[in-house]
C-alpha positions in Angstrom: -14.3 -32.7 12.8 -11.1 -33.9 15.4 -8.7 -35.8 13.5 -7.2 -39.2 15.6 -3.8 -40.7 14.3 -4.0 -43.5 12.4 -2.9 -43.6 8.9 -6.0 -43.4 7.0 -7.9 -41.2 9.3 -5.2 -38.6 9.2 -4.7 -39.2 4.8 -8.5 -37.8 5.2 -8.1 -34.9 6.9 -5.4 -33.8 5.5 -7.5 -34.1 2.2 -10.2 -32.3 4.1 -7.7 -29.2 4.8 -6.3 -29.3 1.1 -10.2 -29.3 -0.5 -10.3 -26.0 1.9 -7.9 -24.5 0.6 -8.6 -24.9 -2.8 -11.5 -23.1 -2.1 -10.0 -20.1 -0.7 -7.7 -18.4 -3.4 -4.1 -16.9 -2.4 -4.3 -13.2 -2.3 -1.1 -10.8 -2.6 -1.0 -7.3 -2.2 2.2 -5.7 -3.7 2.8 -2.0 -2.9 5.8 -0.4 -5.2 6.8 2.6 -3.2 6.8 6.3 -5.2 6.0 4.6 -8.8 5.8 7.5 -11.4 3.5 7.1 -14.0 5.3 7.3 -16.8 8.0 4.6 -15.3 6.9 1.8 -16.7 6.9 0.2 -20.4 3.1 -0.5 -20.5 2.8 3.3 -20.2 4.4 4.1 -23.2 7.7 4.4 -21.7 10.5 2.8 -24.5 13.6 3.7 -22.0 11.8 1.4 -18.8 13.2 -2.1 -19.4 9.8 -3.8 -17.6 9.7 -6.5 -19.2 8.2 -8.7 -16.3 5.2 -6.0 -16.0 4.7 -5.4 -19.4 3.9 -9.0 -20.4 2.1 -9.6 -17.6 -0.4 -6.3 -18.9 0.1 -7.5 -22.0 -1.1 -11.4 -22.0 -1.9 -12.3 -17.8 -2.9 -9.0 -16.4 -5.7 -6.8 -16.6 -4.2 -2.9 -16.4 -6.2 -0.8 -14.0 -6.2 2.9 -15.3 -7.9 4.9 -12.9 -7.4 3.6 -9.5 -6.9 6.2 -6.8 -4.4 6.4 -3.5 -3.2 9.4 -1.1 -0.7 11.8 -2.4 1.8 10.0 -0.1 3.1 7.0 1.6 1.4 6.3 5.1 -2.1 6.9 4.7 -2.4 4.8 1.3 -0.8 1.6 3.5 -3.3 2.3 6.3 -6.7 2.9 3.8 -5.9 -0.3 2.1 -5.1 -2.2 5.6 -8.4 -0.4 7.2 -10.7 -0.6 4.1 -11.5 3.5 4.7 -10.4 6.4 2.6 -7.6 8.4 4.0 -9.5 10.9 5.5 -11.4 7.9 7.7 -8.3 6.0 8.5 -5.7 8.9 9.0 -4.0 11.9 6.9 -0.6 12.0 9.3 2.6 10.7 7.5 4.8 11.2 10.8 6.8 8.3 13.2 4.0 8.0 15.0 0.9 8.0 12.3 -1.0 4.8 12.8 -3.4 2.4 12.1 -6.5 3.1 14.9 -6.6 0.8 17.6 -10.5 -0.1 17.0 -10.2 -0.5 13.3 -10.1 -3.8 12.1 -7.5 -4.7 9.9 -7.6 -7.1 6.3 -5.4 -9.4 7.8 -7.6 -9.9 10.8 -10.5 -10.1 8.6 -9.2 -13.1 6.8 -8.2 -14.4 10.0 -6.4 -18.4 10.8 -7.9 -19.7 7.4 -4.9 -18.0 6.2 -1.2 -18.0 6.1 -0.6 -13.8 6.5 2.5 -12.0 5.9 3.8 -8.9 5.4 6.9 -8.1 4.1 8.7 -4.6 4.1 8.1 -1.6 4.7 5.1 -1.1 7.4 4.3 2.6 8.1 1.9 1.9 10.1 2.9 2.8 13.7 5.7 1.1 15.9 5.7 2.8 19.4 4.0 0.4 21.0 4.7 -3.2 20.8 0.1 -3.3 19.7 0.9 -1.5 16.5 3.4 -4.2 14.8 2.1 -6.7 12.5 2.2 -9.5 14.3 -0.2 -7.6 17.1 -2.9 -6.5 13.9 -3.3 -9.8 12.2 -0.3 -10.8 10.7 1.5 -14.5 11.3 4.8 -12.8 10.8 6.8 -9.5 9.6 10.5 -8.7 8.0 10.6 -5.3 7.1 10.8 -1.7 8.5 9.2 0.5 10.3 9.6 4.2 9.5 8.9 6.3 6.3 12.3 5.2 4.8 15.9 4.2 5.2 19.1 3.7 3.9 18.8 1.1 1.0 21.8 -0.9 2.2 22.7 -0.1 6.0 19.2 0.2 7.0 19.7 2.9 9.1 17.3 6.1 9.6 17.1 8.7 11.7 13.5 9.3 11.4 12.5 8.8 15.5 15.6 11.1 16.2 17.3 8.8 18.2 21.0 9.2 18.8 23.3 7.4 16.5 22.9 5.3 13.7 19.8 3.4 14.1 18.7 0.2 12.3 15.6 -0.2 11.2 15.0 -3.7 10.3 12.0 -6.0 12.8 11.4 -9.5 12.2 8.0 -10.8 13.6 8.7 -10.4 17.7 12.1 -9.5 17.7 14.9 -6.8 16.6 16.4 -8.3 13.3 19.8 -10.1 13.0 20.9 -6.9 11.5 24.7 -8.8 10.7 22.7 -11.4 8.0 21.4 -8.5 6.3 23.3 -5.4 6.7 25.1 -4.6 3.7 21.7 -6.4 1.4 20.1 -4.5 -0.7 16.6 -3.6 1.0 14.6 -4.9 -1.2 16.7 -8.1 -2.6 15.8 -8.9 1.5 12.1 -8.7 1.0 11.9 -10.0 -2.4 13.7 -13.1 -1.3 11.8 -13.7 2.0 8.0 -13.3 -0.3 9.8 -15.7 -2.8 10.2 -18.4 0.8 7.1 -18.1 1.7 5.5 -19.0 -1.4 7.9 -22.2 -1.3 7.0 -22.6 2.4 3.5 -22.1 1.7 3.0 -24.9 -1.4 3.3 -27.4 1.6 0.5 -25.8 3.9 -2.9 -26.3 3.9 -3.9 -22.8 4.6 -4.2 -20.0 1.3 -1.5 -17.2 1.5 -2.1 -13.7 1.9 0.8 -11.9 1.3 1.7 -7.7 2.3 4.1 -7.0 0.2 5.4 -3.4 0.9 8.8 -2.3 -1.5 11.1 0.2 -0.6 11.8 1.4 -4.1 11.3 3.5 -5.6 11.7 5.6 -2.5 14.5 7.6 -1.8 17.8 7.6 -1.1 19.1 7.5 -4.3 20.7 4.2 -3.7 20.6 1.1 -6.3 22.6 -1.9 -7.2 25.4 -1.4 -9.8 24.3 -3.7 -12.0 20.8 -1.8 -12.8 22.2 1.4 -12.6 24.6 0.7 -15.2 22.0 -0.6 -17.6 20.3 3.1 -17.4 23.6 5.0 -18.0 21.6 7.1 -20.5 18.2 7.2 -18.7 16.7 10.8 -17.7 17.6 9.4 -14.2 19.6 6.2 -14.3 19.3 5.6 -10.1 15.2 5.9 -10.6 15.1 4.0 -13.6 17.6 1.1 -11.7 14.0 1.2 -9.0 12.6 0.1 -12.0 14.5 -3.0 -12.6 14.7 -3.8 -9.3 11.1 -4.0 -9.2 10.5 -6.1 -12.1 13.1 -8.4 -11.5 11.8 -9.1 -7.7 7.8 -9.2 -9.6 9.5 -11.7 -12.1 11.0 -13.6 -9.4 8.1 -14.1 -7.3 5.7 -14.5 -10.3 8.3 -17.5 -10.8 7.8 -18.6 -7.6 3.8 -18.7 -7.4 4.3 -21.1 -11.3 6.9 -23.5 -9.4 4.7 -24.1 -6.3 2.1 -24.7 -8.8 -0.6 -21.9 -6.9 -0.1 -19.3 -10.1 -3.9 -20.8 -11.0 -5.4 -20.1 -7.5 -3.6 -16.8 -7.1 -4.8 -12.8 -7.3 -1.8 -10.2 -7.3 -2.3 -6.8 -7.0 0.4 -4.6 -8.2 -0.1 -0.8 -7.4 2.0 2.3 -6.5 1.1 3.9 -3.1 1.1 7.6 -4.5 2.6 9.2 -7.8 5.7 9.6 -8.5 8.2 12.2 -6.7 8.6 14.9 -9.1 8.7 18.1 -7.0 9.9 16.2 -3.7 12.3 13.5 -2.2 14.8 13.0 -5.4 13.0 14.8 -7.5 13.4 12.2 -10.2 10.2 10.9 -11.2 7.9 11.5 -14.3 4.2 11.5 -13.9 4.0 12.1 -17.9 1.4 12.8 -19.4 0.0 13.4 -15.8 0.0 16.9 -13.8 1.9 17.4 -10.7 3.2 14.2 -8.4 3.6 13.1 -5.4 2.6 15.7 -2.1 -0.4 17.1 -4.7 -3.7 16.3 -5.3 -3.4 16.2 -9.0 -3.7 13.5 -10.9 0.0 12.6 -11.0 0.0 12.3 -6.9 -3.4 10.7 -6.3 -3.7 8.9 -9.5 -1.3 5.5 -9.5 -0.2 2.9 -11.9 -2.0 -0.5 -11.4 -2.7 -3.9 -12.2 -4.3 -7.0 -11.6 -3.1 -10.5 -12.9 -3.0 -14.4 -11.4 -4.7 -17.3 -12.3 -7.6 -16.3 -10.4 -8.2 -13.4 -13.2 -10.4 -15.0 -16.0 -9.2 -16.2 -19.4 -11.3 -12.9 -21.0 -10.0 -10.0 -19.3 -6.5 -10.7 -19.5 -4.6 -8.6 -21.7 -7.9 -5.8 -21.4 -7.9 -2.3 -19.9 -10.5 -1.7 -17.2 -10.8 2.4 -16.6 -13.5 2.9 -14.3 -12.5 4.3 -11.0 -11.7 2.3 -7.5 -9.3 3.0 -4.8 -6.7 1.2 -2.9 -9.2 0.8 0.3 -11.3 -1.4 -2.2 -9.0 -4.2 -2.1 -10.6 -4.7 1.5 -13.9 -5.7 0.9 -12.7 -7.3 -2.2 -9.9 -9.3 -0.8 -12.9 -10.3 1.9 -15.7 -11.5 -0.9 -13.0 -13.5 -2.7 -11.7 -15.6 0.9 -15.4 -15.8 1.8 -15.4 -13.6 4.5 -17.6 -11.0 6.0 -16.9 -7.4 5.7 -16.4 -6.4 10.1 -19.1 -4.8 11.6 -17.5 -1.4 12.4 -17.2 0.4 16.4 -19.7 3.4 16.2 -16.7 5.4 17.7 -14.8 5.3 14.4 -15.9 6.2 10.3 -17.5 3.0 8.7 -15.8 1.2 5.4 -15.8 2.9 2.7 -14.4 -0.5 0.7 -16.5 -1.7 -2.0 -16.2 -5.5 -3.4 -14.9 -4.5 -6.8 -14.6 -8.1 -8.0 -17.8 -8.5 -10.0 -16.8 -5.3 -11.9 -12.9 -6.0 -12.9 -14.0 -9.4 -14.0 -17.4 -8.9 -15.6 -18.6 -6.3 -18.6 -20.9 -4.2 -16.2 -19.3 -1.1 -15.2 -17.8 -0.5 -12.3 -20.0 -0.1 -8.9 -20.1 3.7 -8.9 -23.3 3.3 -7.5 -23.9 3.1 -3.8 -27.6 4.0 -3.4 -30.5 1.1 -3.8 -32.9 3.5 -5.7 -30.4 6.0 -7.9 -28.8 4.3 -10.4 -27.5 7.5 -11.5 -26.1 8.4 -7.9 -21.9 8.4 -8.5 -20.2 7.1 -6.3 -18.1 9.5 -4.0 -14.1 9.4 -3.8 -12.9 11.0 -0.3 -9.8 11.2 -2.0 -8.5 14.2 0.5 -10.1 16.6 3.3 -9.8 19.2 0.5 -10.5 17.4 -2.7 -13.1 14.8 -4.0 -14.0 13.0 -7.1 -17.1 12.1 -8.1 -17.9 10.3 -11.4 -15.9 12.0 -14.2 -15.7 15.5 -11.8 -12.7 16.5 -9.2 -13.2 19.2 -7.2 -10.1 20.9 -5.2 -10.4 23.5 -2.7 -6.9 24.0 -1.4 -3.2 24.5 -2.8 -3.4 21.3 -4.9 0.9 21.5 -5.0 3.1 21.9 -7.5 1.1 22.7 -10.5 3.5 21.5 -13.2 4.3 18.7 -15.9 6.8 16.3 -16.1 7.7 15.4 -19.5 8.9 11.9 -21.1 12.8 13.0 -20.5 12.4 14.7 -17.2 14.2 15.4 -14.8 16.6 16.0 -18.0 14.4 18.5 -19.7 12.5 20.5 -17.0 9.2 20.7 -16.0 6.7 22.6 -17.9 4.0 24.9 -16.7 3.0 27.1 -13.7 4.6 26.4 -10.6 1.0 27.1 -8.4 -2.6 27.4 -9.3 -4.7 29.3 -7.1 -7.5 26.9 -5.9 -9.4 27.6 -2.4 -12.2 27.4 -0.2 -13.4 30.3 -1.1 -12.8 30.2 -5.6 -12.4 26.2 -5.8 -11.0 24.6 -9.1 -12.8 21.6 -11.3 -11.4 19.1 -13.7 -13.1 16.5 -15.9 -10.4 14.0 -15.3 -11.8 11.5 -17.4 -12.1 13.6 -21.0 -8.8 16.0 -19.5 -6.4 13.6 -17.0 -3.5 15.8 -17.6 -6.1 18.4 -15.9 -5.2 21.3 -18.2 -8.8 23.3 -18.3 -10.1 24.2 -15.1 -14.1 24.0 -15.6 -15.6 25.9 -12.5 -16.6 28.8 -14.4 -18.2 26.0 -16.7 -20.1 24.3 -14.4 -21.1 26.2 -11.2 -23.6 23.8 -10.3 -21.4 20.9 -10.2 -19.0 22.9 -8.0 -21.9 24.0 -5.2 -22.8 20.2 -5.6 -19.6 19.1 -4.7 -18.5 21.6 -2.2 -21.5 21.1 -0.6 -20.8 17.0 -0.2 -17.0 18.1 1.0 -18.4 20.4 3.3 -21.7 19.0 4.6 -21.1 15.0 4.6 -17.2 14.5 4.3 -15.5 17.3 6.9 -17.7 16.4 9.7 -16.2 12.5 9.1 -12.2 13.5 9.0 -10.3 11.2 11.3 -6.7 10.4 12.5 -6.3 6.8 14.1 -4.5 6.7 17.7 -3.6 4.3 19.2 -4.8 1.7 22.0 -5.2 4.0 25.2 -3.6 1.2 27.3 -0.4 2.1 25.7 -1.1 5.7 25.0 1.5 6.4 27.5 5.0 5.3 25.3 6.5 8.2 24.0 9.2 8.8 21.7 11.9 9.3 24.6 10.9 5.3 25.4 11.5 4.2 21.6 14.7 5.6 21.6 15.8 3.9 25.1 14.3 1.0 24.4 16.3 1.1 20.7 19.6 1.6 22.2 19.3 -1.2 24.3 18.7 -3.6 21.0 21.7 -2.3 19.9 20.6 0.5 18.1 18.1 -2.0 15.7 14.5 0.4 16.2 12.5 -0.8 19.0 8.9 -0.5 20.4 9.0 1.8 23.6 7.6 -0.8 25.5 9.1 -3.9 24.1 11.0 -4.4 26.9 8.9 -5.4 30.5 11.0 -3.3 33.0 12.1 0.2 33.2 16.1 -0.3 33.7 17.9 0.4 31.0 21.1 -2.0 31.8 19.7 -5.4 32.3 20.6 -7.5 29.6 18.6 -10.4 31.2 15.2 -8.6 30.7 11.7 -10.1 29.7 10.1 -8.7 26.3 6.7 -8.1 25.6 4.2 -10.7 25.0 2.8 -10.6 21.8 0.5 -13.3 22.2 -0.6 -11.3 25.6 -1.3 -8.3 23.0 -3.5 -10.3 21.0 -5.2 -11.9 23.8 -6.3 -8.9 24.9 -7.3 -7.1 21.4 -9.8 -9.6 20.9 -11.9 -9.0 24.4 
């Protein structure tokens, strides 16, 4: 229908575009950065002053036990934005790991019905100008591009540029580093998700919202304030993480209620690995978990998780749901709930592995394990890592798994318990029930040695052949690292696509930037 401008004429349409949107929910995906397990009330944790999460588990949420990531930060972002497991959508965790180039992503997917964002950190790739968000789907983008960074300055050093380099992008442009240096990184982000969920009250289009947190990622850098409430906690900068979290969650939770789209709203709240125990600050318990992040135990694959909004019915708030899904399911279930179809997939690059979990978090069946039509018995299979996989109650390792140990309630105060390594290989691998033994303290291979040869045979016969790392778009295969790093110095330092700038001269302060729009233009023929 074209709308013509007279009074009445346009009162109707823009009732047309509002009736749309009710029809389409909001959908936010919040990704806390290096959550431990045990760092959270709701998980039994008495010293974790959570109090935003906890009621929302407690009375608006539905707590999601068992849902799986990768063992660290970049390949998690890129399942969930790809819909694949890790091992489809990339296992790289470097600068220049990326989302493929023929893949398409959930923002795309849900296309101009919606209002997308994303918000801090990215990790997705940033050489070329193709790889930002605003060239894979997104309407705009304030955040960072690299691994991590200073909490405060912003600065990183992770592309090995000379100097101090700022890593801060917003949408199509460097950052206004002066309005922000000195801001706590996530007080930035939080504040800019809380504007547009104002902004977004007045629009006629739903919101999907990326919501990437720097903590709890190191450096060990918080505000004062937290880190003086948790003077007396096993680690009072990681437990300050904490507060920061729940206060930005509380804050933007606040927001959704004000703009009155709390009732047409789905958040998800997840970690994007377990908790650093063994690496980074070494800080973080996975109690009563083994191992953290960097290992394929249950303490680095295994993540804290839940699911609250308006849009979750009345009945399941408040409930547990411990069936097993993983962070690339959000995909197909983000699609189902905007009324989208899942993309067909390029034959050059592994299918989805998403599954619409939706029916199964909100209904009493279990969870959709099965993906046969005529095995109702056939588990579903988690591609979890090129060396490990989980299938039903069953995860089967068959590599150094990492740091073997336990983190107790009070660590890193009272040490770890536990061997340091465990020998599982390719040759002799190692098998946990993780449903009956989640702290994964009996290996069971000797138990069941059919169920291992089952297994291992899926790992080696349908899974290996499928491993994959994304590249990028061969048209600008050519940008190397030495072109980031000119083309960041001429920003001023602030981290800069290699080709953001048209010409090749280094001095010209008059030159043209990339077209983004020209980008997009061309991704879609």
């Amino acid at each position: 229908m074209f709308c013509r401008s007279s009074t009445s004429v346009v009162f109707f349409c823009f009732i047309l575009a509002s009736s749309a949107r009710a029809t389409k929910p909001n959908l936010m995906m919040v990704l806390v950065d290096d959550w431990g397990w045990y760092h959270a009330g709701f998980h039994g944790n008495e010293e974790a002053r959570t109090l935003t999460m906890d009621g929302l588990v407690k009375d608006e949420g539905l707590l999601l036990e068992r849902v799986y990531a990768y063992k660290f930060c970049s390949p998690t972002r890129r399942s969930f934005l790809t819909g694949r497991f890790p091992p489809h959508s990339g296992q790289s965790n470097g600068v220049d790991a990326t989302v493929d180039y023929r893949m398409t992503t959930i923002a795309e997917t849900l296309g101009d019905d919606y209002s997308r964002h994303a918000v801090g950190k990215w990790h997705a790739g940033h050489f070329s100008s193709s790889q930002l968000p605003v060239s894979r789907g997104f309407d705009s983008f304030l955040g960072y591009f690299n691994g991590k960074e200073h909490h405060f300055s912003h600065e990183n050093t992770e592309d090995g540029c000379a100097g101090n380099v700022t890593d801060l992008w917003d949408s199509t442009k460097p950052a206004a580093i002066d309005d922000y240096r000195g801001t706590f990184g996530d007080y930035i982000y939080a504040d800019k998700v809380v504007d547009l969920v104002k902004g977004s009250s007045k629009s006629s289009k739903p919101l999907f919202v990326y919501w990437a947190m720097q903590c709890a990622h190191d450096p060990m850098e918080a505000p004062d304030r937290f880190v003086d409430v948790y003077q007396d906690a096993p680690s009072p900068i990681e437990y300050a993480f904490l507060g920061v979290v729940d206060e930005a969650l509380s804050n933007f939770t606040e927001a959704l209620r004000d703009s009155e789209m709390w009732d047409t709203s789905l958040v998800v709240v997840q970690s994007d690995n377990g908790g650093p125990a063994f690496s980074d600050q070494r800080a973080a318990s996975n109690y009563p978990l083994r191992g953290g992040k960097y290992t394929l135990w249950e303490g680095g694959l295994r993540v804290n998780a839940l699911l609250t909004g308006g849009l979750l019915p009345a009945r399941k708030r408040g409930q547990v749901h411990s069936d097993p899904l993983h962070v690339c399911d959000w995909f197909a279930t983000f699609a189902r709930l905007a009324g989208k179809q899942l993309p067909l997939s390029d034959d050059t690059v592994p299918p989805l592995d998403s599954l619409d979990q939706w029916d199964a978090l909100v209904n009493d069946d279990k969870d959709l394990t099965d993906v046969t039509d005529d095995d109702d018995n056939q588990s579903r299979v988690f591609f979890v890592s090129s060396d490990a996989v989980i299938v039903g109650q069953y995860k089967l390792i068959r590599t150094d798994p990492g740091t073997a140990q336990w983190t107790g309630p009070l660590y890193p105060k009272v040490n770890a318990t536990g061997p340091t390594t465990v020998d599982c290989s390719f040759k002799s691998p190692c098998l946990f029930d993780v449903v009956a033994d989640p702290s994964e303290t009996t290996d069971l291979a000797t138990t069941y040695p059919a169920v291992v040869h089952s297994m291992n045979a899926t790992l080696t016969l349908d899974l290996m052949p499928t491993v994959f790392e994304g590249i990028r778009d061969p048209r600008y295969a050519d940008v190397s690292q030495a072109d980031v790093c000119r083309a960041t110095n001429r920003s001023g330092n602030v981290l800069t696509p290699g080709d953001y700038y048209d010409d090749a001269t280094d001095d010209d302060d008059d030159a043209s930037v990339v077209s983004f729009e020209n980008i997009n233009n061309e991704a879609m023929t």
